[in-house]
C-alpha positions as CSV (number, residue, x, y, z in Angstrom):
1,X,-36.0,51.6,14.1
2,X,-38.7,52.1,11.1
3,X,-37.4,49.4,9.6
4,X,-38.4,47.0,12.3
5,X,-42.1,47.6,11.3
6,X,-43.3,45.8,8.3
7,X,-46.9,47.1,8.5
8,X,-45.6,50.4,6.1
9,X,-43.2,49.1,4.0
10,X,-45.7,46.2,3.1
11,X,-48.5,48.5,2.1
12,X,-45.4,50.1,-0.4
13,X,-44.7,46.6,-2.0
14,X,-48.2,45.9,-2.7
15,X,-48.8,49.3,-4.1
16,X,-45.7,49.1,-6.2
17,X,-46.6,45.9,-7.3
18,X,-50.3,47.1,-8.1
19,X,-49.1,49.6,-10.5
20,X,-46.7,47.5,-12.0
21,X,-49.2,44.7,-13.0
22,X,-52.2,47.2,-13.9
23,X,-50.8,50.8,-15.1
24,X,-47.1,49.8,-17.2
25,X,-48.8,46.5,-19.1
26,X,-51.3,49.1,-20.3
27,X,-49.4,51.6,-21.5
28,X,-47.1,48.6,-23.4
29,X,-50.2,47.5,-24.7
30,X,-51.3,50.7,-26.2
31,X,-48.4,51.1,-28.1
32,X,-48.5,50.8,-31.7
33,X,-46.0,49.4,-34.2
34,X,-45.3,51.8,-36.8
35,X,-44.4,48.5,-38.6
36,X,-47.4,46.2,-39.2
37,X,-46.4,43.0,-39.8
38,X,-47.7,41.6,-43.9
39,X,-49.1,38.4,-44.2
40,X,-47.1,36.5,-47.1
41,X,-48.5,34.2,-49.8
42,X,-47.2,30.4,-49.0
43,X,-45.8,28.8,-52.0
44,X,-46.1,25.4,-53.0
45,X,-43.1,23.9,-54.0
46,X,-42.7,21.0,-56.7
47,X,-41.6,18.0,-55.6
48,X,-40.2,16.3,-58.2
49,X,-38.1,13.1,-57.7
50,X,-33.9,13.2,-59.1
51,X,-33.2,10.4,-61.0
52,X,-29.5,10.1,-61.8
53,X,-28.4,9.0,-64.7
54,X,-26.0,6.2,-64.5
């Protein structure tokens, strides 16, 4: 049974798991937004204190 042996099927996991973490995060990286995110101005807002009249 081939199974039986882990020696080949081990090398296969770390391969797989080489390209994973080095060639896809790349290629995510790479990828460009065709929306670029604005920077907006922050507004300062009056604070004013409500006196009721009563």
């Amino acid at each position: 049974m081939p199974q039986s042996n882990p020696g080949p099927w081990f090398k296969v996991l770390v391969y797989a798991w080489l390209f994973f973490l080095t060639i896809i995060p790349t290629k995510i990286l790479n990828y460009i937004s065709p929306n670029k995110p604005t920077t907006t101005k922050t507004k300062k807002h009056k604070t004013a204190f409500w006196f009721w009249p009563w």
